[in-house]
TINU-148490 format. One record per residue (C-alpha): y, x, z; residue in three letters. Coordinates in Angstrom, 2 decimals, always signed. Each point is the difference from the previous one (the first is absolute). Example, Ala and Ser with C-alpha at 12.3 -4.5 7.8 and 13.67 -1.06 7.14 Angstrom:
2
      py      px      pz residuo
   -4.50  +12.30   +7.80     ALA
   +3.44   +1.37   -0.66     SER
This chain:
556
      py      px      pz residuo
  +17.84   -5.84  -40.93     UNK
   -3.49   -0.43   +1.22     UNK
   -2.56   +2.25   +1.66     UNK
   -2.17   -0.51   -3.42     UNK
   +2.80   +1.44   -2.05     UNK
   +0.15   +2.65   +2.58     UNK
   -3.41   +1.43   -0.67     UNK
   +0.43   -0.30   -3.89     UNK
   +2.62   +1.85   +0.32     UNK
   -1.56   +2.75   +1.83     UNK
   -2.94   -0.65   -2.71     UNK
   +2.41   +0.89   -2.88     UNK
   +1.60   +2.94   +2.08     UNK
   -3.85   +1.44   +1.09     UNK
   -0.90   -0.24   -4.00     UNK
   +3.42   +1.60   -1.15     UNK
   -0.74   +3.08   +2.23     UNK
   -3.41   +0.90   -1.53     UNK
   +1.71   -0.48   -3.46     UNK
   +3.18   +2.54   +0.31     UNK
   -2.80   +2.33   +2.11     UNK
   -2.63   -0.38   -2.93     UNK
   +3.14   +0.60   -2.61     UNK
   +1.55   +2.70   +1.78     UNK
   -3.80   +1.63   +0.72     UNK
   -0.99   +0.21   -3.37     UNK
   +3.04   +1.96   -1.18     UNK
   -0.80   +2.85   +2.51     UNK
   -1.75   +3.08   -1.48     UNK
   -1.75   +1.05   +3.61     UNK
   -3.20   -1.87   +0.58     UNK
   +0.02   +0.62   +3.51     UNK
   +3.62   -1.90   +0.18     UNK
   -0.90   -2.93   -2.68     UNK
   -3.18   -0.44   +2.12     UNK
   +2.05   -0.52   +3.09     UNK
   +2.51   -2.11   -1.23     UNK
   -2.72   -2.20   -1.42     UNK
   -1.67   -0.27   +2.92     UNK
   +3.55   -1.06   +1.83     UNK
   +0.92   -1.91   -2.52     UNK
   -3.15   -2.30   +0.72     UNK
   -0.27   +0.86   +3.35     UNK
   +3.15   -0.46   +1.41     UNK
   +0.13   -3.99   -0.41     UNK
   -3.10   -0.66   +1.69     UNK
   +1.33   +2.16   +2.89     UNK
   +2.85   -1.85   +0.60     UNK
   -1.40   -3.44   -0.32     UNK
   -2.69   +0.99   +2.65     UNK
   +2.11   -1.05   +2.70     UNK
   +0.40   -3.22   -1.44     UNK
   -3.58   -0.51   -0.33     UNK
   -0.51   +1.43   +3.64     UNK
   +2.57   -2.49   +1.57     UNK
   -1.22   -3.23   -1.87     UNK
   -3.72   +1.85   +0.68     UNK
   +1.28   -0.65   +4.29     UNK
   +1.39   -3.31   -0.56     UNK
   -3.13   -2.00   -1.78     UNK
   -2.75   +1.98   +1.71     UNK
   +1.16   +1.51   +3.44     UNK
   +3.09   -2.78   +0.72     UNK
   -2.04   -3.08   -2.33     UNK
   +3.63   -1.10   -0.51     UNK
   -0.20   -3.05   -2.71     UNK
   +2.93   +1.57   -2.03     UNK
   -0.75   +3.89   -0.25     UNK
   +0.92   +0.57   -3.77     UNK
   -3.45   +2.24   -0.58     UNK
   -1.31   -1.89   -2.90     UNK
   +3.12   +0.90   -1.95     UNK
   +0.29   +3.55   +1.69     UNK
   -3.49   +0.54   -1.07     UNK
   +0.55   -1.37   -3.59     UNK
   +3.24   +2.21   -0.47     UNK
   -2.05   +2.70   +1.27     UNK
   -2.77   -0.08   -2.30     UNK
   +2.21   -0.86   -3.11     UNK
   +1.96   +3.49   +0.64     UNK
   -3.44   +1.48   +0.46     UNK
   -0.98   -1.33   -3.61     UNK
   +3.09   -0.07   -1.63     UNK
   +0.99   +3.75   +1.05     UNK
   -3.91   +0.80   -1.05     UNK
   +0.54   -1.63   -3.45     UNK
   +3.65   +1.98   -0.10     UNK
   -1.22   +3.31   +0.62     UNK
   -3.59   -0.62   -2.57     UNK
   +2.13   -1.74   -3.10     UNK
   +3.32   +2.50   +0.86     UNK
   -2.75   +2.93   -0.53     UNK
   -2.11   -0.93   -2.65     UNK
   +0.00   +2.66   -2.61     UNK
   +0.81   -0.84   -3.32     UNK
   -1.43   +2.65   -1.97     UNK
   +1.44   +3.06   +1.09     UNK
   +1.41   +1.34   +3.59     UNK
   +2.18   -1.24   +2.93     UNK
   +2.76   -0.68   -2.77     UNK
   -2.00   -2.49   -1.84     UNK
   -0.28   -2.31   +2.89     UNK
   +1.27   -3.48   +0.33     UNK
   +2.26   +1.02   +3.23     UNK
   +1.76   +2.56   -2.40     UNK
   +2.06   -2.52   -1.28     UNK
   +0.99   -1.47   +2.87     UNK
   +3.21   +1.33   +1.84     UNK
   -0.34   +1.20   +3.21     UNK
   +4.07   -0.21   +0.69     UNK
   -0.39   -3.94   -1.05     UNK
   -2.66   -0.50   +2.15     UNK
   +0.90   +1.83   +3.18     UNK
   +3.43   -2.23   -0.52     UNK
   -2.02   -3.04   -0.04     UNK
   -1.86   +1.12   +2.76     UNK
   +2.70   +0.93   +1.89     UNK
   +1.83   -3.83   -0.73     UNK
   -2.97   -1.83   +1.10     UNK
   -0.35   +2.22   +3.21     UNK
   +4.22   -1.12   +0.37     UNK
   -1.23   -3.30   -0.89     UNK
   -2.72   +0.05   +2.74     UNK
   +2.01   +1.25   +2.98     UNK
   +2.60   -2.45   -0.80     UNK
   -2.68   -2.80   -0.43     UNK
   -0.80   +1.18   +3.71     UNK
   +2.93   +0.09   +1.34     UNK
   +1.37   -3.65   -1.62     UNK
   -3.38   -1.19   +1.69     UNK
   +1.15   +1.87   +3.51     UNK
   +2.93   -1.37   -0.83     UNK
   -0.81   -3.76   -0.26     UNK
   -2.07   +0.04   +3.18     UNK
   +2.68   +1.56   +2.19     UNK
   +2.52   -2.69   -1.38     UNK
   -2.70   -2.34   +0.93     UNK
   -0.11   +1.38   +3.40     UNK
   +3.44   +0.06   +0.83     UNK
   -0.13   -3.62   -0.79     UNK
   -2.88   -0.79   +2.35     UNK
   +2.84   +0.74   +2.73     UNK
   +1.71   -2.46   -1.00     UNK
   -3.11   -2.78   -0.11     UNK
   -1.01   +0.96   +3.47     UNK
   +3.32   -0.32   +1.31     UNK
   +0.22   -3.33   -0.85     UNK
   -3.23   -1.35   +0.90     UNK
   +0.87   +1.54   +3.49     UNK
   +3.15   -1.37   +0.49     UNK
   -1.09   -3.71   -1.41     UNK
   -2.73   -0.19   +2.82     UNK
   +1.64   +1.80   +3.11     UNK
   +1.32   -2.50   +2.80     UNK
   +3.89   -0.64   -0.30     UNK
   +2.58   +2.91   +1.07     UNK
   +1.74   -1.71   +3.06     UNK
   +2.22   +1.01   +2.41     UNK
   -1.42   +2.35   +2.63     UNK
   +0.45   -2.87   +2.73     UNK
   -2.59   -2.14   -1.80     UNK
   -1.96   +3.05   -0.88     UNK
   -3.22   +0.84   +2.36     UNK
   -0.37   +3.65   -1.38     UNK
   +2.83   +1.48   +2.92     UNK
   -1.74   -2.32   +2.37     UNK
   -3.93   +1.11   -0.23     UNK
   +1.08   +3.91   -0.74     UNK
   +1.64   -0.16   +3.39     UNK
   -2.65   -1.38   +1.87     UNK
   -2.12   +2.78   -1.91     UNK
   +1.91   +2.30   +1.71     UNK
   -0.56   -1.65   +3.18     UNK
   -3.66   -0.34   +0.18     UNK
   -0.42   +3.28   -1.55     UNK
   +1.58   +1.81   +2.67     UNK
   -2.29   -1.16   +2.61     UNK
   -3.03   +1.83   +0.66     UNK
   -2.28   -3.16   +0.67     UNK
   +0.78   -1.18   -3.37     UNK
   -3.05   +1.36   -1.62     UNK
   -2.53   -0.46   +2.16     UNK
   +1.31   -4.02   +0.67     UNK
   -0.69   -0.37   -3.61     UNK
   -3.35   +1.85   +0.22     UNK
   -0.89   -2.83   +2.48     UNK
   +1.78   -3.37   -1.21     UNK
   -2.72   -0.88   -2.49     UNK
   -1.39   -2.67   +2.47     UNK
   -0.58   -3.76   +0.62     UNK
   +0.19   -2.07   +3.00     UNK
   -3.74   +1.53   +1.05     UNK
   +1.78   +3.04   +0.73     UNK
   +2.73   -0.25   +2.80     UNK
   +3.43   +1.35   -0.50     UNK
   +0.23   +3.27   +2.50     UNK
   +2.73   +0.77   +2.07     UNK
   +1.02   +2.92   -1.78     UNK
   +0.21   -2.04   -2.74     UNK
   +2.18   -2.58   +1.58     UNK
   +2.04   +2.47   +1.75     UNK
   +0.67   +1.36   -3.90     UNK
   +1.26   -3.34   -0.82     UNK
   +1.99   -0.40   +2.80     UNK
   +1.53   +2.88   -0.96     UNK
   +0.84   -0.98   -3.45     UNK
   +1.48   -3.37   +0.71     UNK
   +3.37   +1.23   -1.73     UNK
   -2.36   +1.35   -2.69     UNK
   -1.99   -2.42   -0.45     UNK
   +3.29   -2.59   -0.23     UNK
   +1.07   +2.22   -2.88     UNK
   -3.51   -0.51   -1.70     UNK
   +0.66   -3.71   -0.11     UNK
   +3.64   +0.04   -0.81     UNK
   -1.21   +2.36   -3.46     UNK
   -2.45   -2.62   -0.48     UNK
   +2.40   -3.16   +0.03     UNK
   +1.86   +1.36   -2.54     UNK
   +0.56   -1.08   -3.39     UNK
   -0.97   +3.18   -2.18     UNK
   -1.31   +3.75   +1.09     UNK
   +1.27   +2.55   -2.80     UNK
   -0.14   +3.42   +0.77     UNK
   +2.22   +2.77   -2.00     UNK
   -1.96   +1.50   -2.26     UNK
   +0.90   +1.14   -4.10     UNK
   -1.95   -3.36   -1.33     UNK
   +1.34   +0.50   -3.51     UNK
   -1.27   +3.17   -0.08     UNK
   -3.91   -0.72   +1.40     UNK
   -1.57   +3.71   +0.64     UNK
   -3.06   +1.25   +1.38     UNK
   +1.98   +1.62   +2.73     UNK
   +1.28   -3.45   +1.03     UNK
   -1.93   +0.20   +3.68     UNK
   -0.37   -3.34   +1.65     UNK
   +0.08   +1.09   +3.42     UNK
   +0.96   -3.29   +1.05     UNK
   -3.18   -1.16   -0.63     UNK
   -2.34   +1.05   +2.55     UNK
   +2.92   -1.01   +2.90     UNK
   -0.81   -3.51   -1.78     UNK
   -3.33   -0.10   +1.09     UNK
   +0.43   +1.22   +3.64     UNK
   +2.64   -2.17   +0.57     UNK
   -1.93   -2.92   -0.90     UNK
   -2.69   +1.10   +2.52     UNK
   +2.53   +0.56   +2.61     UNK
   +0.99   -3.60   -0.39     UNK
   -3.77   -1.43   +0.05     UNK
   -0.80   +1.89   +3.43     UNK
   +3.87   -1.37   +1.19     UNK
   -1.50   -3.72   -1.22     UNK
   -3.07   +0.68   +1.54     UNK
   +1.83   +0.81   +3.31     UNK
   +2.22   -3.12   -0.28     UNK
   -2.87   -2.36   -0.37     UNK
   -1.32   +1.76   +3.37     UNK
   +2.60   -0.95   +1.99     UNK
   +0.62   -3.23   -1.14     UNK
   +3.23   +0.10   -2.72     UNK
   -1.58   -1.00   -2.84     UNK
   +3.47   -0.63   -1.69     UNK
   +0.83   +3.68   +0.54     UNK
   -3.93   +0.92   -1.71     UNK
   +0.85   -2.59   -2.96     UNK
   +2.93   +1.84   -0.77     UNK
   -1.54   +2.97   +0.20     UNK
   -2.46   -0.96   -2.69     UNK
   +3.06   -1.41   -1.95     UNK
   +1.67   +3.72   +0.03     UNK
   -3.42   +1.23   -0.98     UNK
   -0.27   -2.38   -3.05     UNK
   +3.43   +1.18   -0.89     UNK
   -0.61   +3.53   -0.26     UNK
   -2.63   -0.55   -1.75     UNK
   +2.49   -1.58   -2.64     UNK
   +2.47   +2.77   +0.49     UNK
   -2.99   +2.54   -0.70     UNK
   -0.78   -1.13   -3.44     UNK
   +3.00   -0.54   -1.20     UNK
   +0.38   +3.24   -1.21     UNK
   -1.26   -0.31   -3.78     UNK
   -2.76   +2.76   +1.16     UNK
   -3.75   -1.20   -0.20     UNK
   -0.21   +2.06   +2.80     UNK
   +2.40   -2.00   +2.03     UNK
   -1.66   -2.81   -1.11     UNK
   -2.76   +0.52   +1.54     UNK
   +1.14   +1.47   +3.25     UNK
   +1.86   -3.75   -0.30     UNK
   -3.99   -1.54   -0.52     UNK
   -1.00   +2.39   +3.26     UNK
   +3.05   -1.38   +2.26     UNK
   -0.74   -3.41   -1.28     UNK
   -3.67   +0.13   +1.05     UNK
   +1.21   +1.31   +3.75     UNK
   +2.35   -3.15   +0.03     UNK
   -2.91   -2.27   -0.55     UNK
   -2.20   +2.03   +2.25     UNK
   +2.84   -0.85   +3.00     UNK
   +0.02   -3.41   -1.13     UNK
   -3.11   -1.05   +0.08     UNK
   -0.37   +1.62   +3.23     UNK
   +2.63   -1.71   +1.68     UNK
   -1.30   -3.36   -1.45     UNK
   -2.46   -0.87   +2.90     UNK
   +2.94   +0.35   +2.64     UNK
   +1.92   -2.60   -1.65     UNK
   +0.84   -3.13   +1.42     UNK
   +2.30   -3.51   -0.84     UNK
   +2.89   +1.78   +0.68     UNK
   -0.99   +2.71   -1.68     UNK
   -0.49   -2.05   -2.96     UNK
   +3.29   -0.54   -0.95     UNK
   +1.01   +3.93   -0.17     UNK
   -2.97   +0.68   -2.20     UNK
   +0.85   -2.77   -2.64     UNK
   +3.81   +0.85   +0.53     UNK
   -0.01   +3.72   -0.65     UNK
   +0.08   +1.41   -3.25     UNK
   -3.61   +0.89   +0.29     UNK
   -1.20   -2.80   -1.39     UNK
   +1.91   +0.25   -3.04     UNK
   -1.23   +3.92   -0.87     UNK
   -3.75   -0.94   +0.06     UNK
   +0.71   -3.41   -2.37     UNK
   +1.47   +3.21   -2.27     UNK
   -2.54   +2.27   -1.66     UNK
   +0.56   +3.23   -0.33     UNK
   +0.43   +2.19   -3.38     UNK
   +0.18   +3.68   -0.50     UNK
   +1.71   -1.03   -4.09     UNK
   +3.47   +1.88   +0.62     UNK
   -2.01   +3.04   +1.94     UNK
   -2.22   +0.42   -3.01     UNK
   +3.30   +0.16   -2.19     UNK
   +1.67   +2.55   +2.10     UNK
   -3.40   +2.01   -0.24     UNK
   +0.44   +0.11   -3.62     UNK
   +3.12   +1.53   +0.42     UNK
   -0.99   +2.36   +1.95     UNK
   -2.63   +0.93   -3.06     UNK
   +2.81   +0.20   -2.17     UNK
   +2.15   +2.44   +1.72     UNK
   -3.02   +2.02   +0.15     UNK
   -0.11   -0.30   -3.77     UNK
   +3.03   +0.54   -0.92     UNK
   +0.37   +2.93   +2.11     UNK
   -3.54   +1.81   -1.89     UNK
   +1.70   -1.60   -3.24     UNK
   +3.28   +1.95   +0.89     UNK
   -1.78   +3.33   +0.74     UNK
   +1.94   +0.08   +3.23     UNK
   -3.19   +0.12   +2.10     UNK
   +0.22   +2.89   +2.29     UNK
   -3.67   +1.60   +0.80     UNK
   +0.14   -0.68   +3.47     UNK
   +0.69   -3.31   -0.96     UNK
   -2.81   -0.48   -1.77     UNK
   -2.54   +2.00   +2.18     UNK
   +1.08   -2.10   +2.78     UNK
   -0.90   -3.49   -2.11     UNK
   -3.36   +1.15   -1.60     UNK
   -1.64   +3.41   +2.10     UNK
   -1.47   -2.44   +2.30     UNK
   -1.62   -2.64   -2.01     UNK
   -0.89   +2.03   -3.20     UNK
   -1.15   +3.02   +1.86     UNK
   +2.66   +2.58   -1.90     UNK
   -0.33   +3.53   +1.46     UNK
   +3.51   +1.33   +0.90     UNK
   -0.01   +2.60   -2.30     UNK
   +0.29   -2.03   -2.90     UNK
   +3.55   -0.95   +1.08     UNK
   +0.65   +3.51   -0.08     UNK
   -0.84   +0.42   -3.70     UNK
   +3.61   -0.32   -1.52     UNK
   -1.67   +0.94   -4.07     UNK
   -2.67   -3.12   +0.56     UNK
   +1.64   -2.56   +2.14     UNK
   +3.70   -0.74   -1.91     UNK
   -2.29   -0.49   -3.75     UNK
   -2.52   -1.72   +2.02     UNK
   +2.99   -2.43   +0.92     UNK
   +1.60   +0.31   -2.79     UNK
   -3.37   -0.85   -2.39     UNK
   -0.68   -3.05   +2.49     UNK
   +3.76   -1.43   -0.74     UNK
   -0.10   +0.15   -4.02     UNK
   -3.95   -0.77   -0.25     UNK
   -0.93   -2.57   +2.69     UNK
   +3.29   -0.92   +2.24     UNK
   +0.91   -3.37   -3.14     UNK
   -3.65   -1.33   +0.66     UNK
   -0.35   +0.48   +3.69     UNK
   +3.30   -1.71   +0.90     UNK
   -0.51   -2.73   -2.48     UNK
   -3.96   -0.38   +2.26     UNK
   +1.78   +0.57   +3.05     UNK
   +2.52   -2.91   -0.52     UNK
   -2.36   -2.48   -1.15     UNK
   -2.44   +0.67   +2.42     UNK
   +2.96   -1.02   +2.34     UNK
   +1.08   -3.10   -1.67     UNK
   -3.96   -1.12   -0.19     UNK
   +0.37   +0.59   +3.73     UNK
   +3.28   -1.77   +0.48     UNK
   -1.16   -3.01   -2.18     UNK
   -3.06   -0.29   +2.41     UNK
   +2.48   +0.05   +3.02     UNK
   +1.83   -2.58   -1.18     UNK
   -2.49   -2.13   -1.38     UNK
   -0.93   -3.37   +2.19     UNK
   -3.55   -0.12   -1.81     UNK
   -3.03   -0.19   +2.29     UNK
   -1.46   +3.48   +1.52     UNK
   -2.40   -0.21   -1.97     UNK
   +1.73   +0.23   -3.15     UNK
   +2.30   +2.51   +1.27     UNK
   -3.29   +2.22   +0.97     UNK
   -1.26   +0.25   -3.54     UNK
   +3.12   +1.00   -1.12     UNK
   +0.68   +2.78   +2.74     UNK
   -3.91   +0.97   -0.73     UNK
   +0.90   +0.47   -3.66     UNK
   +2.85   +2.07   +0.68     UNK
   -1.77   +2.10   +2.67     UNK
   -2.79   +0.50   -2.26     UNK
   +2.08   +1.58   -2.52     UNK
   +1.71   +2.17   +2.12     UNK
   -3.27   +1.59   +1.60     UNK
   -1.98   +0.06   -3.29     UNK
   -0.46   +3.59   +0.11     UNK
   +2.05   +0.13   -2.67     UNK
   +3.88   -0.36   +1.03     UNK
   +2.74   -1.47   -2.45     UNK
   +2.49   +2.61   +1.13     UNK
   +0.06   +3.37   +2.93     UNK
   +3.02   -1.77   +2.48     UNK
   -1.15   -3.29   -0.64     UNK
   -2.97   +1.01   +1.64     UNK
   +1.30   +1.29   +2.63     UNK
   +3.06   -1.85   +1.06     UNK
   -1.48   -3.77   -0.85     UNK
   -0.86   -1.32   +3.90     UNK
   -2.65   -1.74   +1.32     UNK
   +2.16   -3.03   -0.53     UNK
   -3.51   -2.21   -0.66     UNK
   -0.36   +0.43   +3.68     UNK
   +3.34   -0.36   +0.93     UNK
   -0.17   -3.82   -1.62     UNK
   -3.14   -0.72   +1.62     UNK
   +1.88   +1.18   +3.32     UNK
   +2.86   -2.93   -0.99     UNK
   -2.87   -2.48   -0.52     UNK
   -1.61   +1.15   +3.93     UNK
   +3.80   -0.41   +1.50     UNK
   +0.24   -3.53   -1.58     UNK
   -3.15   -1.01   +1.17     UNK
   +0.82   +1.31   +3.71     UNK
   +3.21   -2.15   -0.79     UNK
   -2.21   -3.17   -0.80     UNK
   -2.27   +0.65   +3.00     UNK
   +2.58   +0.04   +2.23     UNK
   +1.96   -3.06   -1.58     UNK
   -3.59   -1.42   +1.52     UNK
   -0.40   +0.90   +3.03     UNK
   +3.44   -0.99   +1.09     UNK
   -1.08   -3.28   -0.99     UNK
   -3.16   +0.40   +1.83     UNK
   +2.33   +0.93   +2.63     UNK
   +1.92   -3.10   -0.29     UNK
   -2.89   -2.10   +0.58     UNK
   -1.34   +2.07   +3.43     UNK
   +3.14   -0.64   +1.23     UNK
   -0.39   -3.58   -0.87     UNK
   -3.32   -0.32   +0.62     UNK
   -1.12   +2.26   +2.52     UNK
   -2.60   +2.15   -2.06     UNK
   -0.19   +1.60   -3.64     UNK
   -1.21   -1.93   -2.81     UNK
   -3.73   -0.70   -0.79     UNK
   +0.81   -0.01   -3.36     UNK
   +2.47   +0.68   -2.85     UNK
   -0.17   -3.65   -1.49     UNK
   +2.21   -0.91   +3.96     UNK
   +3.45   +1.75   -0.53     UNK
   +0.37   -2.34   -2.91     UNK
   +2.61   -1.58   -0.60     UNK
   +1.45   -0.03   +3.70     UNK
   +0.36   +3.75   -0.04     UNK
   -0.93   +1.62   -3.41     UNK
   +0.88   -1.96   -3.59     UNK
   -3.08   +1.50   -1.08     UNK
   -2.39   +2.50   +0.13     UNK
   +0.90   +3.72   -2.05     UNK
   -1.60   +1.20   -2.78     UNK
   -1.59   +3.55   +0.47     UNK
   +1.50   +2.28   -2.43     UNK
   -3.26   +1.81   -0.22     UNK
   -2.15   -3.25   -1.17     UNK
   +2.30   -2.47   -1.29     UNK
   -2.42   -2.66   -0.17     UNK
   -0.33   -0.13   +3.47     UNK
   +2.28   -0.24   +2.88     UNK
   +0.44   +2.68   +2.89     UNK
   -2.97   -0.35   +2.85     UNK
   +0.47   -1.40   +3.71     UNK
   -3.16   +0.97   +1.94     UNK
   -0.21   -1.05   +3.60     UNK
   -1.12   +2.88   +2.02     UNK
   -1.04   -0.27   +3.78     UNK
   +3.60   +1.76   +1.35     UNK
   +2.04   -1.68   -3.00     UNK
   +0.41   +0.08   -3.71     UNK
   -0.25   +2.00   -2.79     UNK
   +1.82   -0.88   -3.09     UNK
   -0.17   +2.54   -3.05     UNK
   -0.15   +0.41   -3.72     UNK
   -2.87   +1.29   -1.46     UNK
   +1.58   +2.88   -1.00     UNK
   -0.32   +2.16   -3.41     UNK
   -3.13   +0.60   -0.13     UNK
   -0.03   -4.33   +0.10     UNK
   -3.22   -0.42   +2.30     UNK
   +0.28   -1.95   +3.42     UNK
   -0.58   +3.55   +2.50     UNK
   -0.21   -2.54   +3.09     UNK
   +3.65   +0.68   +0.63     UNK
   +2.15   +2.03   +2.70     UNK
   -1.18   -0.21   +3.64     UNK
   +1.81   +0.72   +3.15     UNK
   +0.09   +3.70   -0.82     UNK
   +0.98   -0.48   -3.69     UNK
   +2.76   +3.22   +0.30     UNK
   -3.08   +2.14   +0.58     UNK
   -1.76   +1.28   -2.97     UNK
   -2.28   -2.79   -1.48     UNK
   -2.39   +1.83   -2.30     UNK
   -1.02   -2.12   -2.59     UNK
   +2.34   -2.78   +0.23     UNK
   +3.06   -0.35   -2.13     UNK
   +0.63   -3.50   +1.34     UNK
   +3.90   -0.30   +0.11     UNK
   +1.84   -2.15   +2.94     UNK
   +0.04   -0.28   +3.83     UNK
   -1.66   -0.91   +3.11     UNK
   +1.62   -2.64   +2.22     UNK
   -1.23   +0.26   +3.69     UNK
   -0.23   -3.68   +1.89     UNK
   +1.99   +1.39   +3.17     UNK
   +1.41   +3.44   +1.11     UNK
   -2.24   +2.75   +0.25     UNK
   -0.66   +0.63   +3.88     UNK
C-alpha cells in the first residue's frame, strides 16, 4: 500500500466524519448543540490534517527536501476543506419545511459513524503496514552492510601474522613516555632542520620500540578486533591516529639513519612507513583510507629526501626493496568508499528500526544542524517526528543515499581520464548541494568523497613523481649531476615519460631549478603553478602543483 492510498484514505475518513456529525446534528432539537456539532463535524478534519500540512509545510520550505509530500498534503487538505463545506451546505439544505426536511435526515448517523470508524481502522492499519514495511526493510539493511564489510576487510589470520597485537603494544610504549608528545610536536621537519639531541636520545631510547614498529610493518595483514558485521557509529578507530605518529616516528628515525651514514637502516625505515600506510587503509573505512593517503605522502616525503645521499651502492637497495614496487601501484580508496556505505546503512536501519536512542541522535546531528538540547527532551514531538520521517521519507532517502554511493563507487572504479571522472563527481555534487536535498540523512551522512578521489588522484601523482626522480637519481649517480631535461632518462632509466593525471594530454613536468629539479603534475585545477620548490611542505598559496622537489646534493 502506498503513501497516495494513505492520504485517500484519510480523505474518505475526514469526509465520513462531517457526514455522521451533519446526520447526527440535524436530529438534535437544541440549537446551541446542533450548532456545535456542525461546527465539529467540519472542523474537526481540518484540525487533524494540520499537522500534516505543517510537517510537509517544514520539509519543502524550511528543509527544501526534493521529496516532502506537500503538494499532495496540500491537495488532501483542501479537498476535506471543500468536500466537508459541500457536506455540511447539501446535508442542510432545507427542503421545504424544518431541520426534518433536510437531505442529512435520511442519512444514518449509526451507518456513518461505522464507516467512519472502519476507515479510521483502515487508516491506522495502513500506518502501521507502512511502519511495518520500513522496519522489515531496516532489519534487512543489517544484513547488506554486513556483507559489504566483511567482503572488503583484509583476511582474518592468525595473530602471529597479524600486526594489530604488534602496533597496540608499541602504543602502549610510546604512550607512556612523557616526551612522546612534544617529539611529535617537533618531527615535522626536513634535512634543513637538524635532528636535536633530545630527539635522538628519544630514539635511542626506543630502539626495542621502534624494532616492534618495523616487525608490525613486515607483516602480512593488520586486523584489529572489532564487531565488522555489525558496523556502528560507536565503532571508534582509535588505532588510527597511533597510525599517523608512528609513521612520523619512523621518518625522523630515517632521517637520523641517513645522518650517520646507514642508509640501509633509513631505506627500511621508509619501507615500514610505506607499509603502514597499507595496513592503515585497509580497514574498509574512508577514514582509514585516507589516514593510509597521509602515511603514504610521509613515505614519499622520506624518500625523496634521502634520494640526494644515495650512491652506487646504494643503488641496488633502492631498486631491490619493495619500494619500488608500491609507487609503480596507484592507490584507490574503492573498498573504503564501500565500507562507508555501510556505515550509512547501519545508521539507516537503526532510524528505520526506531531503535535510535536520543542521545544517540543528539550526539550525530546537535553539532552540525544546530539542534538546541531541549528538543531531545521533548518525548510528545521527537518519537512522531521519527516515526513520520520513517513511513514518509526513510523509502526515498535510502534509495538517494545508495545510489549516490554506487555513482561514487562507479567513479572509483572507473579507469576513464580525470577529466571525465570530474564531470561526473560535479554532477553528483551539484545535486546534493542544490538547496534542495533528495532525502534528510542522505544529506547529512553522504561524505566529501569528491575530495577524497581527488586526494587518490594527488597520492598517484606523488607515486609517478617519485617513480621519476629515482630515475633522475639513477642517472646522478651515473652521471654525476641531475638531468637537464626529461627527454635524458629515456630509455636507459625511464621507458617513458608519465602521463599527468590532471592533463592527460600532456606528460608530468621536469623543470631544472638552480639547487635541483622539480617534477610535478599540474594538479586539479590543471594549470602549470611553476611547481614545488625546495620548501614545497610549507604552505604554497596559490599553487596546487602536485609532485616533489629533488635536491642535486645533501642539504648542508
Amino acid at each position: 500500500m502506498s503513501i497516495f492510498s494513505f492520504f485517500l484514505i484519510v480523505l474518505l475518513t475526514c469526509l465520513l466524519w462531517t457526514a455522521a456529525c451533519v446526520a447526527a446534528a440535524v436530529r438534535l432539537k437544541k440549537p446551541l448543540l446542533r450548532r456545535l456539532l456542525l461546527t465539529i463535524g467540519f472542523l474537526a478534519p481540518l484540525l487533524s490534517l494540520l499537522p500534516f500540512v505543517a510537517f510537509t509545510t517544514i520539509l519543502a520550505f524550511v528543509a527544501h527536501l526534493q521529496v516532502n509530500w506537500f503538494p499532495l498534503a496540500i491537495s488532501i487538505f483542501i479537498s476535506t476543506l471543500i468536500g466537508s463545506g459541500l457536506i455540511l451546505l447539501r446535508g442542510t439544505q432545507p427542503n421545504g419545511g424544518g431541520w426534518k426536511t433536510v437531505p442529512a435526515a435520511n442519512w444514518s448517523p449509526l451507518a456513518l459513524f461505522t464507516l467512519f470508524l472502519l476507515t479510521k481502522s483502515v487508516t491506522a492499519g495502513t500506518i502501521l503496514y507502512l511502519n511495518q514495511t520500513v522496519a522489515a526493510q531496516a532489519r534487512a539493511l543489517q544484513n547488506e552492510a554486513a556483507v559489504l564489510m566483511t567482503t572488503h576487510l583484509p583476511p582474518n589470520l592468525p595473530d602471529q601474522e597479524n600486526a594489530a597485537g604488534l602496533y597496540r603494544g608499541a602504543s602502549i610504549i610510546f604512550e607512556d613516555d612523557d616526551a612522546f608528545q612534544e617529539f611529535l610536536q617537533d618531527n615535522a621537519q626536513s634535512f634543513a632542520d637538524p635532528i636535536t639531541q633530545e630527539e635522538i636520545a628519544f630514539l635511542t631510547r626506543h630502539v626495542e620500540t621502534l624494532e616492534l614498529l618495523r616487525q608490525a610493518a613486515a607483516r602480512p595483514v593488520c586486523r584489529f578486533t572489532r564487531d565488522y558485521p555489525r558496523p556502528s557509529v560507536d565503532m571508534l578507530l582509535p588505532e588510527i591516529q597511533f597510525f599517523r605518529n608512528a609513521a612520523r616516528i619512523l621518518a625522523v628515525s630515517a632521517h637520523y639513519q641517513v645522518s650517520i651514514g646507514n642508509m640501509p637502516a633509513a631505506l627500511r625505515d621508509v619501507s615500514s612507513i610505506i607499509k603502514m600506510s597499507l595496513h592503515a587503509s585497509s580497514e574498509p573505512i574512508l577514514i582509514s583510507g585516507l589516514v593510509g593517503l597521509s602515511i603514504d605522502a610521509i613515505a614519499i616525503d622520506v624518500l625523496i629526501d634521502i634520494l640526494p645521499f644515495i650512491d652506487a651502492d646504494d643503488l641496488v637497495l633502492l631498486k631491490s626493496n619493495d619500494i619500488y614496487n608500491f609507487l609503480s601501484v596507484p592507490p584507490s580508496l574503492t573498498k573504503n568508499i564501500y565500507g562507508e556505505e555501510a556505515f550509512g546503512l547501519t545508521i539507516f536501519s537503526i532510524f528505520g528500526t526506531g531503535k535510535f536512542e536520543q542521545w544517540q541522535l543528539a550526539s550525530l546531528l546537535i553539532d552540525d544542524l544546530h539542534v538546541p538540547d531541549s528538543f531531545y527532551q521533548q518525548n510528545s514531538f521527537l518519537n512522531p517526528a521519527l516515526a513520520a520521517y520513517r513511513i514518509f521519507l526513510f523509502p526515498q532517502d535510502l534509495a538517494v543515499y545508495q545510489q549516490t554511493m554506487r555513482s561514487y563507487q562507479r567513479v572509483a572504479e572507473s579507469s576513464d581520464s580525470y577529466a571525465a571522472r570530474q564531470t561526473i563527481l560535479k554532477n553528483i555534487e551539484d545535486d546534493l548541494s542544490s538547496g534542495r536535498p533528495k532525502g534528510f540523512m542522505t544529506a547529512y551522512l553522504i561524505p566529501a568523497i569528491g575530495k577524497a578521489i581527488e586526494n587518490v588522484e594527488k597520492a598517484r601523482m606523488r607515486h609517478t613523481t617519485a617513480l621519476v626522480a629515482i630515475a633522475a637519481t639513477e642517472f646522478r649517480v651515473a652521471h654525476d649531476n641531475l638531468p637537464e631535461k626529461a627527454d635524458s632518462l629515456i630509455p636507459d632509466f625511464l621507458p617513458c615519460l608519465p602521463k599527468d593525471t590532471f592533463h592527460d594530454t600532456s606528460c608530468v613536468r621536469y623543470s631544472r631549478k638552480d639547487d635541483g629539479v622539480a617534477i610535478y603534475s599540474v594538479g586539479p585545477n590543471g594549470k602549470d603553478d611553476g611547481g614545488p620548490g625546495p620548501e614545497m611542505r610549507k604552505a604554497q598559496t596559490n599553487n596546487d602543483d602536485v609532485g616533489i622537489f629533488l635536491r642535486q646534493s645533501p642539504p648542508v
